[in-house]
N, C-alpha and C positions, 0 to 999 in steps of 0.2 A: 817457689811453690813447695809445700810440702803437703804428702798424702800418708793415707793410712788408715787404720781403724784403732790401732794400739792407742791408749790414752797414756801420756807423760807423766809421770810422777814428778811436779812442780808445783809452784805456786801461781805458775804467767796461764791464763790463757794461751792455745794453738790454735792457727786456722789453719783446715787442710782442705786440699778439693784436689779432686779427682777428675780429669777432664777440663782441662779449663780454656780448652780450646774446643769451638764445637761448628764441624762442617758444614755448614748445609746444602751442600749440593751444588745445583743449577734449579736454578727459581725465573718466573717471568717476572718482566717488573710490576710491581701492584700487590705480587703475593704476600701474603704474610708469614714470616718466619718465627716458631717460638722454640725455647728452649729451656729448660730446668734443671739449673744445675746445682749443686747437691757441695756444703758446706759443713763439716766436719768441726768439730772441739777436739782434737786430740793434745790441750794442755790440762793442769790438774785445776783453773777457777773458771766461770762464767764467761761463758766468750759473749759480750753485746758488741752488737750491728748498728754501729752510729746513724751510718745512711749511704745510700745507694747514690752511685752519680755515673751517667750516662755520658759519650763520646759524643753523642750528638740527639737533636729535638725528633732523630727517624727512632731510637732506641730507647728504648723503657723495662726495666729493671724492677722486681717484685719482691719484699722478701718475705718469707712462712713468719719467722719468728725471729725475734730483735736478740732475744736472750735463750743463749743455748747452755744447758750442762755439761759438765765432762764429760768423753762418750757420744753425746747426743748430735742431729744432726738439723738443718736448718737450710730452708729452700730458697734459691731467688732464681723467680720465673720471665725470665727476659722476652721480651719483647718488639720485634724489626719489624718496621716499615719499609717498601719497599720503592714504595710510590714515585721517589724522585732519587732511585738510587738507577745506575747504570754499569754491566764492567763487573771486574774481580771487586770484591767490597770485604772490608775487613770494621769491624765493630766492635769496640771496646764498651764494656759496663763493670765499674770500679766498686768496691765494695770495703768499706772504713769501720773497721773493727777496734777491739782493747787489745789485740794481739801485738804485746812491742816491739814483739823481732819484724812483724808483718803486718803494719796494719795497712794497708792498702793491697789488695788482692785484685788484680784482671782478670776480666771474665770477655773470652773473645767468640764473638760471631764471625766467619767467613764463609765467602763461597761465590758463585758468579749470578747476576743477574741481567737477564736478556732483556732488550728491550730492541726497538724498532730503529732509535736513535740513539747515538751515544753522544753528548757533548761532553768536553774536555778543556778546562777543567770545571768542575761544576762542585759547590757555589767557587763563584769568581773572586776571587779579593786582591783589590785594588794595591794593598799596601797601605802605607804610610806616605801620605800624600802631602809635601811643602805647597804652600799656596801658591799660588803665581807660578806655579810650574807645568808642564802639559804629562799627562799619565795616556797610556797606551796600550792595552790590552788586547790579546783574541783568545777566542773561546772556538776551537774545531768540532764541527761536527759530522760523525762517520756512521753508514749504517752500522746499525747492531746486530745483525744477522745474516748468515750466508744467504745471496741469491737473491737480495733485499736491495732497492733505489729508491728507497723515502729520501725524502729533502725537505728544508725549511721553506716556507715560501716568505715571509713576513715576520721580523723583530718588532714588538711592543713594550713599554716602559713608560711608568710615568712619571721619573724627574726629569726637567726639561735640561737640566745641565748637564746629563747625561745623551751621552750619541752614540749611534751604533750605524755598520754599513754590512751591510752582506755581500761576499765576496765566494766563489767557485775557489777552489785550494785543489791544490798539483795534485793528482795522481787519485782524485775522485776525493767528493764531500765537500763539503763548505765551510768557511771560516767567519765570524761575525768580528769585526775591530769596534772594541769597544771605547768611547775615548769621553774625558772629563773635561768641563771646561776648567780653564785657570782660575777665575774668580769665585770657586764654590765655597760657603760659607765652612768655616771651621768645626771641629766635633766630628763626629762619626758620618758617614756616609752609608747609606743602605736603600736597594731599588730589586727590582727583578727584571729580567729579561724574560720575557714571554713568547714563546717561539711556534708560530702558526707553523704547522707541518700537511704533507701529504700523505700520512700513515691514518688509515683507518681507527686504529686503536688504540694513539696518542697521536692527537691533532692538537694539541698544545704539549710542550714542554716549558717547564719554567726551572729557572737558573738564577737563584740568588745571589745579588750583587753586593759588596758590603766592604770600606775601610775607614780611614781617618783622614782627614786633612789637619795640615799640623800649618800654625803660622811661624812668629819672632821666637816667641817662648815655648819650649817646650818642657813637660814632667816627664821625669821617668823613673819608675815606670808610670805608665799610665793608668794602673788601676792598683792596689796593696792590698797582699793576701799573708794574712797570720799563719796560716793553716791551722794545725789541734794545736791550742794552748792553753796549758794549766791556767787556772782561777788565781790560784799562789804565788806563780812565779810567770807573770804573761813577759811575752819579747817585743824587741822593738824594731822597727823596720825604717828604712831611710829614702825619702824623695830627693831628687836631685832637679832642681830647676834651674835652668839654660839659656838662657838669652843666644840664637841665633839672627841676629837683625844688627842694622850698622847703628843704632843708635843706643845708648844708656839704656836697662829696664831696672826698676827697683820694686820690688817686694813689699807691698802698704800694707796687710795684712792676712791676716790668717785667721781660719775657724774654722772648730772640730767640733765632735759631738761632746760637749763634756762631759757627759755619764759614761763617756766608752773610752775619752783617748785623752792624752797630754801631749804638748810635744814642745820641742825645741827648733829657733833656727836662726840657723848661722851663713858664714859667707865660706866659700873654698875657695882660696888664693883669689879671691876679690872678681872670680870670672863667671860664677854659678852659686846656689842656694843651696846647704843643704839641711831639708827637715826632716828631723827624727822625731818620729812617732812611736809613741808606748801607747799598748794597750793597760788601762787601771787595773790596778788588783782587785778581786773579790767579785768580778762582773759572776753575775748567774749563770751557769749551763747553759748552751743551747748555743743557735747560731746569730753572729753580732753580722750585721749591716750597716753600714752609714758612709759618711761624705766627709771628704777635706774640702775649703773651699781657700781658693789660694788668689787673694786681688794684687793687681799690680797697676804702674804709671804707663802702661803700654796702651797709645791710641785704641786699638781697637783690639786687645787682646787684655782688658778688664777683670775679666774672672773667668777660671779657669776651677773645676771639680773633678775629684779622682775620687772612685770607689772606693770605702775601706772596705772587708771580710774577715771574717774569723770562725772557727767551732771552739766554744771555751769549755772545758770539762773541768770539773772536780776533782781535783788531786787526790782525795779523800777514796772515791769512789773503785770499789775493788768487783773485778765483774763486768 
């Protein structure tokens, strides 16, 4: 972080802030926390505010103005939800500027909020789940207040391949063992936990469930991120496909977005795939989206799709 009011005598843009940590207290849960924190140019060109990205869908990020002068200052009015937060909470909202020495700047919410229940951890995530294997989670839940003996009385969910049991936990509060069956279809997994309570004032709690079941083949990573890349000179980034399974898999094809990508692919010591992706030269500004689609000879693991991402900027562009 760098702060101040002084302006640089350069040619880079500076981003400086002041405060980039911001207390809030002790909050009930539900309330709403806001915060405005104060964003500085102290280089000698145009600081622009590519865009705002938030730690989580509870936080929301604001900003006055995208384009600041030297000197000048520029606001982002953050935004917490409280509603399903429980516990010390700490809250990050990231902010992507032209600044080269810095362009990524944290902006942190903390502070405690109270609530009737606390479960732990919340949201739940399962992992990285091999098929045909058993996954086994708990999720503890403690009052949240001195003096306090709320309890769950009833878990609801509506995937049936998902199981949950309630159970009393040592030394006061409850424990839910959450468990997956072995045959769940591959791809992402995502459910919630719904938790009838005896608290007048949150008789529901809900706890987001959420991972991957992985089968024979596996990508990794599993999603591909450019990050900021020049228009002139984009970079290339490398998938690695794995055959976990006792039998042969082979790679039949491959398809990308051809206005966004090219790529290569090859074998590594004849045991895994590996494809290198370039982003094209000369894509437009803005942010790229799209898909790799990757087929194989594998029974039941046919086609498999990985996120692409990117922000492409202008080499050109000063400011």
């Amino acid at each position: 972080m760098r702060a101040g009011a002084v302006v640089a005598s350069g040619t880079d843009p500076i981003v400086a802030v002041q405060g980039q940590v911001f207390d809030f207290g002790t909050v009930d849960r539900g309330s709403p926390v806001e915060h405005t924190f104060t964003l500085r140019n102290a280089g000698g060109a145009t600081l622009v505010v590519d865009h705002v990205k938030s730690s989580c869908g509870c936080t929301v990020g604001v900003v006055s103005g995208r384009e600041v002068e030297p000197g000048a200052d520029t606001f982002v009015a953050v935004h917490l939800d409280t509603a399903r937060l429980a516990g010390r909470t700490t809250k990050v909202v990231t902010v992507y500027t032209n600044d080269p020495a810095n362009p990524a700047v944290g902006l942190t919410l903390t502070g405690q909020v109270l609530s009737d229940l606390v479960a732990t951890p919340t949201p739940l995530y399962l992992g990285k789940v091999r098929r045909g294997e058993g996954v086994r989670r708990e999720v503890t839940v403690v009052s949240g207040r001195p003096g306090t003996a709320y309890a769950v009385l009833d878990v609801r969910h509506a995937n049936p391949e998902l199981h949950t049991t309630l159970e009393p936990l040592d030394g006061g509060g409850q424990k839910i063992v959450v468990e997956l069956d072995r045959d769940v279809p591959l791809g992402r997994f995502s459910d919630q936990l719904t938790l009838q309570t005896t608290s007048p004032t949150e008789p529901e709690v809900v706890i987001p469930v959420f991972g991957s079941v992985e089968g024979d083949v596996v990508v990794l990573p599993p999603q591909v991120t450019f990050g900021v890349a020049l228009a002139s000179s984009p970079p290339s980034r490398d998938l690695h496909i794995r055959n976990r399974g006792a039998r042969p898999v082979a790679v039949t094809r491959v398809v990308v977005p051809s206005d966004l990508l090219t790529y290569d692919l090859s074998t590594v010591e004849g045991v895994e795939y590996r494809l290198a992706l370039h982003l094209r030269p000369g894509l437009a500004p803005g942010k790229v989206e799209g898909a790799v689609e990757i087929f194989t000879d594998h029974p039941s693991e046919q086609h498999l799709v990985v996120p692409v991402y990117a922000i492409v900027r202008d080499a050109r562009r000063r400011g």
